[in-house]
C-alpha positions as CSV (number, residue, x, y, z in Angstrom):
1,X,10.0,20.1,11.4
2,X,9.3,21.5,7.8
3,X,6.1,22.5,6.6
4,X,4.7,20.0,3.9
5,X,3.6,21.1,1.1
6,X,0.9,18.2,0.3
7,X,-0.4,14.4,1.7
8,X,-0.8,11.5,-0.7
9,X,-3.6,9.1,-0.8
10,X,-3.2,6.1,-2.8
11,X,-6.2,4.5,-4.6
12,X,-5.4,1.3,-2.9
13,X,-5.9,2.9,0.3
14,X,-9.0,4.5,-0.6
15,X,-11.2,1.7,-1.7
16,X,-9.7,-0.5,1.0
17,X,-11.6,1.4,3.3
18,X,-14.7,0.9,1.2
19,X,-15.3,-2.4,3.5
20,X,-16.3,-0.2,6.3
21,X,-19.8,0.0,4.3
22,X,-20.2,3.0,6.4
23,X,-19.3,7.1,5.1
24,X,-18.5,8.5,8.2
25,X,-16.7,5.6,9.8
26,X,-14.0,5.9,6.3
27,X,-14.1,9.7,6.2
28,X,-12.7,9.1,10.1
29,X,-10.4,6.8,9.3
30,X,-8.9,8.9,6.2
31,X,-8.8,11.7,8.7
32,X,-6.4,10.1,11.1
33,X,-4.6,8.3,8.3
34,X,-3.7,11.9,7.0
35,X,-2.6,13.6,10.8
36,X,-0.7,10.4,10.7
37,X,1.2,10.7,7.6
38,X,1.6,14.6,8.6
39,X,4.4,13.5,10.9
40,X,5.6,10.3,9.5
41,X,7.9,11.2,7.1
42,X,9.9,9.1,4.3
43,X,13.1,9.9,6.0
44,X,12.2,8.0,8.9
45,X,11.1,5.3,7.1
46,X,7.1,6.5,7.3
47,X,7.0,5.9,11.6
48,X,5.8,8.5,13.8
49,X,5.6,8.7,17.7
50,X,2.0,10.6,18.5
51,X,-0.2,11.2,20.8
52,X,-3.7,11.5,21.0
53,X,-4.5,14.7,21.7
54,X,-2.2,15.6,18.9
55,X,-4.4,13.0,16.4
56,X,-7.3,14.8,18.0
57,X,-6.3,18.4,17.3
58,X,-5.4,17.5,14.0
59,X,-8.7,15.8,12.9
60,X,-10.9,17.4,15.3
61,X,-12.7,14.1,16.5
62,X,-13.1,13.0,19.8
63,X,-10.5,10.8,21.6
64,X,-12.9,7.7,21.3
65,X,-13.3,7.9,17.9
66,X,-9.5,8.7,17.3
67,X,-8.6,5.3,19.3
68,X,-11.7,3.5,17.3
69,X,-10.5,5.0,13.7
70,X,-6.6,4.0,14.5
71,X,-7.8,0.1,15.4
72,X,-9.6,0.3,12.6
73,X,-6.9,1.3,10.3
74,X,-4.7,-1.4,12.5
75,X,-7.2,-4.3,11.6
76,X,-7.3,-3.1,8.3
77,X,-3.1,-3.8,8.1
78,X,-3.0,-0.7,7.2
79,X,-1.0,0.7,10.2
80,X,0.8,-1.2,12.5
81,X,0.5,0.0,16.2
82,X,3.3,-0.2,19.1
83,X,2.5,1.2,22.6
84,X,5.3,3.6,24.2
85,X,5.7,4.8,27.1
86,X,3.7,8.4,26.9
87,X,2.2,7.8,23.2
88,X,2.0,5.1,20.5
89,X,4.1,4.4,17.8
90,X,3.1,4.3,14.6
91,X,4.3,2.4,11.3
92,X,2.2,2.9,7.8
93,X,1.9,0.1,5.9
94,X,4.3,0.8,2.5
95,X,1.4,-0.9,0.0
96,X,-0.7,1.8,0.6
97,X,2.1,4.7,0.0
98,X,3.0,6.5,-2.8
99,X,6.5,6.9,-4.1
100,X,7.4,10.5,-3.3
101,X,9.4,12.6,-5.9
102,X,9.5,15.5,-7.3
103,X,7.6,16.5,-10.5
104,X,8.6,19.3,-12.3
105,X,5.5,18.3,-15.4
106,X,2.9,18.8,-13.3
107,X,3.9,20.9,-10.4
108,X,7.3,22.8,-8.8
109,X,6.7,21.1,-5.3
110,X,10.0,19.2,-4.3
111,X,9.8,16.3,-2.4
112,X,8.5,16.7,1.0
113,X,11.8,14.7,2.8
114,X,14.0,17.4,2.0
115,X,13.9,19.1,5.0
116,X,13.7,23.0,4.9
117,X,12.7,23.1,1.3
118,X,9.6,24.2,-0.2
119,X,8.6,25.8,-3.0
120,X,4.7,26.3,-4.0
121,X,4.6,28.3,-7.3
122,X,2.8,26.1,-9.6
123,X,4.3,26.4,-13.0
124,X,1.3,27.0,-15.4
125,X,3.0,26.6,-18.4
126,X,3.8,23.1,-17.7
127,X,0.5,22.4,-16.6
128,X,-1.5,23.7,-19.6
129,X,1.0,21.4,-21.8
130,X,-0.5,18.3,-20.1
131,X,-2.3,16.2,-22.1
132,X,-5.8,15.0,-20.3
133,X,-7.0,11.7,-22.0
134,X,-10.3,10.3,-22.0
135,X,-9.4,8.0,-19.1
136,X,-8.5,11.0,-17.1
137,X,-12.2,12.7,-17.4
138,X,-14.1,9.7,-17.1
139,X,-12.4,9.2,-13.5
140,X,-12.6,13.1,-12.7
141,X,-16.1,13.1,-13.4
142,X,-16.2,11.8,-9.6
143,X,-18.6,8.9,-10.1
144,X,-18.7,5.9,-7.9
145,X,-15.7,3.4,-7.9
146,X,-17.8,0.6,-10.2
147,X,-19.3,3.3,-12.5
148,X,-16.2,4.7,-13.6
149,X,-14.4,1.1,-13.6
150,X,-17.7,-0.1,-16.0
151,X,-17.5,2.7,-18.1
152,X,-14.1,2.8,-19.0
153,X,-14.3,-0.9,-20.0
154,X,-17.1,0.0,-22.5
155,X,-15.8,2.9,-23.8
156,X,-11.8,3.3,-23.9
157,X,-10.0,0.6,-25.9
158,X,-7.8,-2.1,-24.3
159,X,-4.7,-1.1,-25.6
160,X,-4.9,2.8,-24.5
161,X,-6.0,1.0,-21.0
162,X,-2.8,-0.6,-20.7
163,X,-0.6,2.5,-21.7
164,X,-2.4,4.2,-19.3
165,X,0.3,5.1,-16.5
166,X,-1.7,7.7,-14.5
167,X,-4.7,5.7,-13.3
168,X,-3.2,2.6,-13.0
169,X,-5.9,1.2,-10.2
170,X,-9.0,2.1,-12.2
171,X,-7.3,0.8,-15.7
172,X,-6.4,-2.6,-13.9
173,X,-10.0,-3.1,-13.1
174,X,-11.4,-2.1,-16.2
175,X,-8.5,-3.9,-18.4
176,X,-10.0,-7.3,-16.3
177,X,-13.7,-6.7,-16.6
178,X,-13.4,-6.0,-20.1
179,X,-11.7,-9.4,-21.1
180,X,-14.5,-10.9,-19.2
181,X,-17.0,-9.2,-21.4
182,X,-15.2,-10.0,-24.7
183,X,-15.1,-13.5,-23.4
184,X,-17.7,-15.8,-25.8
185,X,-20.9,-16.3,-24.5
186,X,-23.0,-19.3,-24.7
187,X,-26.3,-19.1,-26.3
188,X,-28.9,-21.4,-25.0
189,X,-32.1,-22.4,-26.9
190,X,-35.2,-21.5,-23.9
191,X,-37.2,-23.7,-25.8
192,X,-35.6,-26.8,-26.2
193,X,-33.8,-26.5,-22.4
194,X,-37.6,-26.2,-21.8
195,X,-38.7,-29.3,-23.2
196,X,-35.7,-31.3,-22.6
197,X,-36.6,-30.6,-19.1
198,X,-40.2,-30.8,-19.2
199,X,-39.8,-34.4,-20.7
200,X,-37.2,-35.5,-18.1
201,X,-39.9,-34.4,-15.0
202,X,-42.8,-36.4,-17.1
203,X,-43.7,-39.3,-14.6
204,X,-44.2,-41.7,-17.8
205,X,-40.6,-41.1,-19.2
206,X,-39.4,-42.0,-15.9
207,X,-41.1,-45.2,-15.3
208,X,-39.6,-46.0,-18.8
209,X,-36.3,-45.0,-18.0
210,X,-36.7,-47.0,-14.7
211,X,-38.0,-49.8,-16.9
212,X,-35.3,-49.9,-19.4
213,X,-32.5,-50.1,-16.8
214,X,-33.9,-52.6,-14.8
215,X,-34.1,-54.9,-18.2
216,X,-30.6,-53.5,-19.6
217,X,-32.9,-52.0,-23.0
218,X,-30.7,-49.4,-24.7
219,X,-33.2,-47.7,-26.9
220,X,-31.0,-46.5,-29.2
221,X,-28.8,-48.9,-30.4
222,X,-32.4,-50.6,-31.6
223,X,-32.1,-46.9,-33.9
């Protein structure tokens, strides 16, 4: 097998695991998810035959926490499971993958599914040519997921949110919360709301309200 030069983790995947509510059971989780992408490769269509003590020497957990993090990730439809005869096979869900390509802008790492082929030197010229926007180093500041999503609404205009083809994920959710700010909001007078229902709980309006339906009165047509 050739040696990788990288594992991708999408965003999708990442805050998919935020319903764990727990740190350590989604730092598990994206520890398996990663020995499993280590063997399945594009070429076969991202499915991998592995065993457990493999998983385990990979992440370094214990086998009951491997076979609780993999039915996790299972549950989650983020894997799909199939039992072998001597180890279980493995299928990652595409909508949490990442299309695999080779970049020569930001690095000169070809694409992993070329068997054989690797190259590592990082061409710094190309690098220092990339241009970092203000999207980028709100979301490498490393805040939590709604800070960053909040901040970018109130800061980075809707139209550079839409161009945005780096940080798709974050921009979606900022592009939606930010049209429900700019949506109008409806001002209501305290006072009168106040009144209105102090007058409606008085125990004398209500007998008179009582009254006037019993004797069909319409008050204000006498107006």
């Amino acid at each position: 097998m050739a040696n990788r030069s990288f594992l991708l983790i999408h965003y999708k995947l990442y805050h998919h695991l935020d319903r764990l509510k727990k740190g350590q059971a989604k730092a598990q989780c994206l520890a398996v998810y990663l020995s499993l992408m280590k063997y399945a490769w594009k070429s076969k269509g991202y499915v991998c035959a592995v065993r457990y003590s493999t998983i385990e020497k990979d992440t370094l957990l214990s086998k009951m926490t491997v076979r609780r993090s993999i039915s996790t990730l299972a549950k989650l439809n983020i894997i799909k499971v199939k039992r072998l005869a001597s180890a279980n096979e493995y299928k990652i869900n595409p909508t949490f993958l990442i299309e695999e390509k080779y970049t020569r802008e930001h690095t000169k790492v070809y694409d992993r599914t070329l068997k054989g082929i690797r190259e590592n030197t990082i061409n710094k010229s190309n690098i220092n040519n990339i241009q970092y926007t203000n999207i980028d180093k709100i979301i490498a500041n490393g805040n939590d997921k709604d800070s960053i999503v909040k901040q970018l609404a109130d800061t980075v205009s809707l139209g550079d949110l839409k161009l945005d083809k780096r940080n798709v994920y974050y921009c979606k959710l900022a592009i939606a919360l930010k049209e429900e700010n700019e949506k109008p909001k409806v001002e209501l007078n305290a006072g009168a709301v106040l009144k209105d229902l102090s007058k409606k709980t008085n125990m004398n309006y209500k007998m008179k309200v009582a009254y006037n339906k019993r004797n069909s009165i319409k008050p204000w047509e006498n107006k």
